[in-house]
C-alpha positions as CSV (number, residue, x, y, z in Angstrom):
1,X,-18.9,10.1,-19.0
2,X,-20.8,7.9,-20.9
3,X,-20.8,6.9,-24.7
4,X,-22.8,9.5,-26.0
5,X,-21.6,12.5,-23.8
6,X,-19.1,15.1,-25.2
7,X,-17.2,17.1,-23.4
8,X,-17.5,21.1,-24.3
9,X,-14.1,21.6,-23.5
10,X,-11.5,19.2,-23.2
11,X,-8.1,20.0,-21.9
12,X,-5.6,20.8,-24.2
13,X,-3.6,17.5,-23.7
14,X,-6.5,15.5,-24.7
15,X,-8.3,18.2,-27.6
16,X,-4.4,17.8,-29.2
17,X,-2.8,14.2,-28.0
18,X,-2.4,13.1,-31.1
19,X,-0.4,16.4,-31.9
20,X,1.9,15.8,-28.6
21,X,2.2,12.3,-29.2
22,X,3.7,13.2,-32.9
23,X,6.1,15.6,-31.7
24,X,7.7,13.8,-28.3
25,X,7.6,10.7,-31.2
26,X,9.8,12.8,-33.0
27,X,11.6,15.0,-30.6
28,X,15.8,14.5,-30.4
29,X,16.6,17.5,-29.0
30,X,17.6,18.3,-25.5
31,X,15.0,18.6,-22.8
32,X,14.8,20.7,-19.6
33,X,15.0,18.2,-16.6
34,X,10.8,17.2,-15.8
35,X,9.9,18.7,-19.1
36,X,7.9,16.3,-21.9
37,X,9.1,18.0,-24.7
38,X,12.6,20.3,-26.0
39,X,11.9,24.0,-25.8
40,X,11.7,23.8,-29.5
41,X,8.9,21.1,-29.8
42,X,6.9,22.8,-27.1
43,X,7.3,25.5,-29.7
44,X,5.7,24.0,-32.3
45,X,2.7,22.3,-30.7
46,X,1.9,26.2,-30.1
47,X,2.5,27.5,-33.5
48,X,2.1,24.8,-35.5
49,X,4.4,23.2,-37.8
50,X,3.2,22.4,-41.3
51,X,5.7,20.0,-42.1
52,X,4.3,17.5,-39.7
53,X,0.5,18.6,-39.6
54,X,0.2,20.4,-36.6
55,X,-2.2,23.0,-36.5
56,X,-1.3,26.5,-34.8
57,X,-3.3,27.1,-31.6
58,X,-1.9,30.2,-30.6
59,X,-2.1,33.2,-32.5
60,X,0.4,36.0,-31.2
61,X,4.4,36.5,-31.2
62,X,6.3,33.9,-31.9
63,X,8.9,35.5,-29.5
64,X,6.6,35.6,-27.0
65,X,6.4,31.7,-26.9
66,X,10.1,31.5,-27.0
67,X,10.9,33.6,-23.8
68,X,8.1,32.2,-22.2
69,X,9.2,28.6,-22.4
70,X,12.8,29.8,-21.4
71,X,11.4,31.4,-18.1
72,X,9.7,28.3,-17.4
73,X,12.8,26.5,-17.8
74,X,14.5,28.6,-14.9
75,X,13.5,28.9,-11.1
76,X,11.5,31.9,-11.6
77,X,7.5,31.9,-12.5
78,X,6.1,33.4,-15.8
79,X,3.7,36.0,-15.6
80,X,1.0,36.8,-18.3
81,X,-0.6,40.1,-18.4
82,X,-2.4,42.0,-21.2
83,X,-6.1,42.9,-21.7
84,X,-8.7,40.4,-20.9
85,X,-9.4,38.5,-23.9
86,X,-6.6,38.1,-25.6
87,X,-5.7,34.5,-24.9
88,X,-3.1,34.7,-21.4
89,X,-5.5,31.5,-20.3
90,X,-5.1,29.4,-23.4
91,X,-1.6,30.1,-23.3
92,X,-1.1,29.0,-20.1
93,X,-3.0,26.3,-20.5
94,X,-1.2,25.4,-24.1
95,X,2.3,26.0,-21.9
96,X,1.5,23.7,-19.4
97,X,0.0,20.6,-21.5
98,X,3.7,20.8,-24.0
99,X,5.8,21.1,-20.6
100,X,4.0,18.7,-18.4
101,X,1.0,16.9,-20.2
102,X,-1.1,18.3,-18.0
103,X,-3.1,21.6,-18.1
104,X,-5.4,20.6,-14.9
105,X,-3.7,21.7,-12.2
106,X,-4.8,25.1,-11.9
107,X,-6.2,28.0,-9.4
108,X,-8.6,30.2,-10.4
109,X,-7.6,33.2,-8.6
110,X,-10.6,35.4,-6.7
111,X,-11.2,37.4,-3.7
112,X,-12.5,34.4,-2.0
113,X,-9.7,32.2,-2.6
114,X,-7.8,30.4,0.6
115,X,-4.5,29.5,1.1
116,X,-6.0,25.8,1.5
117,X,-7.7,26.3,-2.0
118,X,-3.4,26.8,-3.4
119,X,-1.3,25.0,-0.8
120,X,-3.0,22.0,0.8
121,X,-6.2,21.3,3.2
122,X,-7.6,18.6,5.2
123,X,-10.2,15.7,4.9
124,X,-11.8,16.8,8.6
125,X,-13.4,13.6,9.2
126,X,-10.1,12.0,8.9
127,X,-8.3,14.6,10.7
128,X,-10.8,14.1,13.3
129,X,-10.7,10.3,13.9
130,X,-6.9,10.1,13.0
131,X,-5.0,13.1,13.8
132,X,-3.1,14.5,10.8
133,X,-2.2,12.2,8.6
134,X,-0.7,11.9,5.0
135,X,-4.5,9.7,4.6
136,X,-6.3,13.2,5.8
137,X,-3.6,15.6,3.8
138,X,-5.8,17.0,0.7
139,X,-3.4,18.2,-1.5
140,X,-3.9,21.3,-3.5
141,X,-2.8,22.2,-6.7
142,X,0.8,23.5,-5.6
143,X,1.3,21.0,-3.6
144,X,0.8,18.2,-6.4
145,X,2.5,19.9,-8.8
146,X,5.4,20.1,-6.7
147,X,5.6,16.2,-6.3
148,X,4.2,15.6,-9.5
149,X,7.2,18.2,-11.6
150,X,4.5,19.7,-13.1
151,X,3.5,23.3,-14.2
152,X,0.6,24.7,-12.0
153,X,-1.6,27.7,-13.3
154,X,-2.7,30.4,-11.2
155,X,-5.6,32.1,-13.1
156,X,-6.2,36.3,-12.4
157,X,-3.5,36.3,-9.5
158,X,-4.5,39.7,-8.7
159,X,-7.4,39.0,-7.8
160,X,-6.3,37.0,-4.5
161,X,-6.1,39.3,-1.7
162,X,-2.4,40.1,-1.0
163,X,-1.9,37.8,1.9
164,X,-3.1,34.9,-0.2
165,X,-0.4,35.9,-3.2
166,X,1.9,35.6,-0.7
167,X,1.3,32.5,0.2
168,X,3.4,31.0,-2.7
169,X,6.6,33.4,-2.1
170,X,8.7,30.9,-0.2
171,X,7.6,28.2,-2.8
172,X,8.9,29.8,-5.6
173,X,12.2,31.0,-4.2
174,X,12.8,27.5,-1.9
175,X,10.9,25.2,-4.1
176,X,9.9,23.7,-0.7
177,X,6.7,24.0,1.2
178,X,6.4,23.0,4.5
179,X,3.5,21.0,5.8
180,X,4.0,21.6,9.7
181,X,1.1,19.4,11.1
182,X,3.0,16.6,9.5
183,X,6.2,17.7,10.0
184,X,6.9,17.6,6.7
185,X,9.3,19.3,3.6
186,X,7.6,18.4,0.1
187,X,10.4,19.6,-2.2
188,X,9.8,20.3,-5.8
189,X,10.3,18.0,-8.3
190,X,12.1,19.0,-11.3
191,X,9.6,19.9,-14.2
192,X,7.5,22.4,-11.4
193,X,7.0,26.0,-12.1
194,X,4.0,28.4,-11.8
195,X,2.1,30.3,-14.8
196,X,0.5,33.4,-13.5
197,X,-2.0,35.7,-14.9
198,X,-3.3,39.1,-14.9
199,X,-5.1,41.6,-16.5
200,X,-4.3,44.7,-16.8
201,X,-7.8,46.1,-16.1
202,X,-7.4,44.6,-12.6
203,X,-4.6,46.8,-11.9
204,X,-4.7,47.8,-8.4
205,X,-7.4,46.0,-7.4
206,X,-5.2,43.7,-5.4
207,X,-1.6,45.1,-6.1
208,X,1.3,42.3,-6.2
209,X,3.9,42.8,-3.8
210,X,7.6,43.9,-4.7
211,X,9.3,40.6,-3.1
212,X,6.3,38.4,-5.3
213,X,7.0,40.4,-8.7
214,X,10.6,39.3,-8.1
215,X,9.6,35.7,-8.3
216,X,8.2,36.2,-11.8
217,X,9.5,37.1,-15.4
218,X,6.2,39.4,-17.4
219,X,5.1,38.7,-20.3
220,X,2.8,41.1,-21.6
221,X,0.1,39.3,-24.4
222,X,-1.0,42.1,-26.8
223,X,-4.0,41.7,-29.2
224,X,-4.1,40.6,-33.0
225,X,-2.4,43.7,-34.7
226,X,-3.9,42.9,-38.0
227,X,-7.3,42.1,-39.2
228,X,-6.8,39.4,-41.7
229,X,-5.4,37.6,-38.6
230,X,-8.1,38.3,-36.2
231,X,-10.8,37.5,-38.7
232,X,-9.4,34.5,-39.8
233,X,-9.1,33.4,-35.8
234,X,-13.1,34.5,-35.4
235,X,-14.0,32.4,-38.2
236,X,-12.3,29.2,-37.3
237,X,-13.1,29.3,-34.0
238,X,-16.8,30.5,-34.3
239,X,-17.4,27.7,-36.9
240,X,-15.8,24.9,-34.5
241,X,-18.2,26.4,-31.7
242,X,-20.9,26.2,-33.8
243,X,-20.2,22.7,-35.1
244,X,-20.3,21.6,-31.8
245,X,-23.4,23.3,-31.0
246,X,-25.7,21.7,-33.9
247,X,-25.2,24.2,-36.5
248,X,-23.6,23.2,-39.4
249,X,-22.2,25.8,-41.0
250,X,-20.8,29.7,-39.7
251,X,-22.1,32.9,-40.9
252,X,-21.1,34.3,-44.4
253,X,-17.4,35.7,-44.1
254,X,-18.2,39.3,-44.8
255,X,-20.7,39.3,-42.3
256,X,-17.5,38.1,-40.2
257,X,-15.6,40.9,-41.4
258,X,-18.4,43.4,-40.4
259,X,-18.0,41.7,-36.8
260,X,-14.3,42.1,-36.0
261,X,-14.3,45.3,-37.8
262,X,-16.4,47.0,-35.4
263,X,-15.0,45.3,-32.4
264,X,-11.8,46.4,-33.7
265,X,-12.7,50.1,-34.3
266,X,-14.6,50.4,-30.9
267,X,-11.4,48.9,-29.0
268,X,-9.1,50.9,-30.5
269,X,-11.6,54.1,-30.5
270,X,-10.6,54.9,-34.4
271,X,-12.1,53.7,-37.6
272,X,-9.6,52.3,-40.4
273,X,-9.9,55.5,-42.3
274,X,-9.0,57.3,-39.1
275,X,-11.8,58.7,-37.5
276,X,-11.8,59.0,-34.0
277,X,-14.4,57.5,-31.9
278,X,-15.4,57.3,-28.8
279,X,-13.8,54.4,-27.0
280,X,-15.6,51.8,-25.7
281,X,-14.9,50.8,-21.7
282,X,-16.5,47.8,-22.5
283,X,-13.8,44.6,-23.5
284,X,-14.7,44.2,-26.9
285,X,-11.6,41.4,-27.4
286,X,-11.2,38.9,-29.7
287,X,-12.4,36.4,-27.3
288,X,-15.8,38.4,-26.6
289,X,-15.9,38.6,-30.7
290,X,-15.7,35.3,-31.2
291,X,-18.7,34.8,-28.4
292,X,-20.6,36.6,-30.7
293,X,-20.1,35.3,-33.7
294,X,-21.2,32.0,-32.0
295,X,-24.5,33.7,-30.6
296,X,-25.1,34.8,-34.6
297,X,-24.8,31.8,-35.8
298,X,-27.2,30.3,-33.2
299,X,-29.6,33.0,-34.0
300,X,-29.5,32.4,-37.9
301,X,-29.8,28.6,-37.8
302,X,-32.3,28.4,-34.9
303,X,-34.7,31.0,-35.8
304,X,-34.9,31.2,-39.2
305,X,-32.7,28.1,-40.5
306,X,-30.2,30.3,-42.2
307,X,-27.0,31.6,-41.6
308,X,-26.8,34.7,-39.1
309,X,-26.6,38.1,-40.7
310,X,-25.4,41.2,-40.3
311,X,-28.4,42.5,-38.2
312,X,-28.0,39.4,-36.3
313,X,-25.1,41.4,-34.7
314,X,-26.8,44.3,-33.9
315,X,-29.0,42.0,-31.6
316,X,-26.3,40.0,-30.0
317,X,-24.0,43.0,-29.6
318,X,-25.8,44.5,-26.5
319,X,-24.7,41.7,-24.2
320,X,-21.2,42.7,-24.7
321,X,-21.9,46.6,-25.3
322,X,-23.8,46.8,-22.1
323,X,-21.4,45.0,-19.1
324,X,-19.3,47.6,-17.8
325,X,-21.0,50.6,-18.2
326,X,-24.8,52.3,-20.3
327,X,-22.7,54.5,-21.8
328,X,-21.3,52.3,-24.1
329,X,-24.5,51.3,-25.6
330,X,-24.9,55.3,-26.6
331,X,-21.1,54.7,-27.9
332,X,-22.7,51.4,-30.1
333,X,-25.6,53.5,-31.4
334,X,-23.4,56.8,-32.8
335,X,-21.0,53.7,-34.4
336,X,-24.1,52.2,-36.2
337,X,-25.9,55.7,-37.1
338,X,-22.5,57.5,-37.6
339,X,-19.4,55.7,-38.9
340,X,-21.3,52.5,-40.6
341,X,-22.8,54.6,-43.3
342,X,-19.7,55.5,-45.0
343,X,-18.8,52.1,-45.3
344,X,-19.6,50.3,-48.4
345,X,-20.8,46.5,-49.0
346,X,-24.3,44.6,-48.3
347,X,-23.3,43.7,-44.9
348,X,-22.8,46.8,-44.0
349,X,-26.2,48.6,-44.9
350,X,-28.1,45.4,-43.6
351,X,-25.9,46.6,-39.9
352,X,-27.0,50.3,-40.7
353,X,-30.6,49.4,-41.4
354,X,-30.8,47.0,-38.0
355,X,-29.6,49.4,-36.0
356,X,-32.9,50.5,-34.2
357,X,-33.1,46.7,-32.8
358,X,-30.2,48.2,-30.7
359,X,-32.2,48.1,-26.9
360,X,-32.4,51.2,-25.0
């Protein structure tokens, strides 16, 4: 990269060094053979720790982080599942850069994936001219994170077809994997484990087998309960987005609240006052909220110089209304026409009075 380039997303050992540097600096606790940090440190570059300035990156259970960092310190994998959008990725990600200082060695799970794509493949030229040969041997990222004692992330496992999930049973229960061309053992190196995940949506599109769900511990991650916690997430990571995208400020908080209010009353198919609605099949997470918020912004500041608004949602709400299935937009429409009217506050009549820029 050069001087002026910027990366859009840096792992999470590099966005937060200085944080990791801090705490191994000042970490005198006991540490899991391989690991960087003590289970409690890892801890706190997660949730944040006020007392030495470290931020929290992870909004969720406390408890969850806990048994999640004790699995890892076991022989058995860890498992994330929970709707999509609620953060299993960062997790994993945040998990892995505290454990092993690393975040990069991961699979991104589909139904194309290979076994050569997880274990280890070959440089054919090489292979060609030389035979096998650990100069051909392309290792994968089990494979180096078994030398290395590192964590390795396996993104949507269940999206692998089932022959290519079991692929990794004998590596999680030996810790060894062979590499027969070679003739080879490549033993794990203490510090290695896997992070898994999965949503729940995917449910039996690729179902894990009983002998690999043996091999992990589940976590389930559950979305932000409360909406002083969500909104409070939406803003700070909308305005960082936007920061980083030219724009220097976010848009107006209780056009915020107008946002995660209805994403939070079409997930959970019930208004705060307790009206029921029609539930939306559409993910309308905290992670697709905060993708809006970012595309309101944009639209304020580009188009008219100004903050986004609250009928800036209306127009940017489609894109996530519309991805699963038409109906939803219908579902959008009686929101705007039905439930927004008996809610009180300028942003909300400016959403009311927007509504017929709703397509369709």
């Amino acid at each position: 990269m050069t001087a002026t380039e910027t990366r859009q997303r840096p792992p999470a050992e590099q966005r937060w060094a200085a944080d990791l540097a801090l705490l191994r600096e000042r970490d005198a606790a006991p540490r899991p053979p391989g690991w960087q940090l003590s289970v409690d440190a890892a801890k706190r570059f997660i949730v944040g720790d006020p007392a030495l300035g470290i931020e929290r990156k992870f909004v969720g259970d406390a408890s969850l982080i806990d048994r999640a960092l004790v699995s890892l310190a076991t022989t058995r994998g860890l498992l994330l599942t929970g709707e999509p959008g609620t953060a299993k990725s960062l997790l994993s990600e945040l998990l892995s850069a505290a454990i092993s200082g690393d975040s990069t060695l991961t699979i991104q799970g589909g139904a194309a994936t290979t076994e050569d794509q997880i274990r280890y493949g070959w440089n054919y030229a090489l292979l060609v001219s030389e035979g096998p040969s650990e100069r051909s041997l392309v290792p994968a990222p089990m494979l180096r994170g078994m030398r290395a004692g590192k964590i390795v992330r396996f993104e949507e496992l269940t999206r692998c077809p089932l022959e290519v999930q079991d692929s990794i049973l004998s590596l999680l229960s030996d810790r060894v994997l062979a590499v027969p061309e070679l003739g080879e053992m490549a033993y794990a190196v203490e510090g290695f484990n896997v992070i898994a995940t999965a949503n729940t949506r995917d449910r039996g599109v690729n179902e894990m087998s009983a002998a690999l769900k043996r091999r992990f511990n589940f976590e389930t991650v559950f979305p932000i309960p409360d909406l002083r916690t969500e909104l409070a997430l939406v803003e700070a990571e909308a305005t960082a987005l936007l920061r980083r995208s030219g724009v220097p400020q976010a848009p107006p908080r209780e056009v915020l609240e107008v946002l995660v209010t209805t994403f939070r009353e079409l997930r959970s198919g019930a208004t705060d006052s307790g009206d029921a609605l029609d539930r939306m099949s559409a993910v309308m997470s905290t992670a697709e909220a905060v993708s809006v918020a970012h595309a309101v912004g944009l639209r304020g500041w580009y188009l008219r110089g100004e903050p986004g608004d609250a009928a800036d949602i209306v127009a940017c709400l489609s894109g996530t209304a519309a991805k699963d299935n038409p109906d939803d937009l219908a579902r959008v429409r009686r929101y705007l026409e039905q439930q927004v009217p008996r809610k009180r506050g300028p942003a909300w009549k400016a959403l009311h009075d927007a509504r017929f820029g709703l397509p369709g």
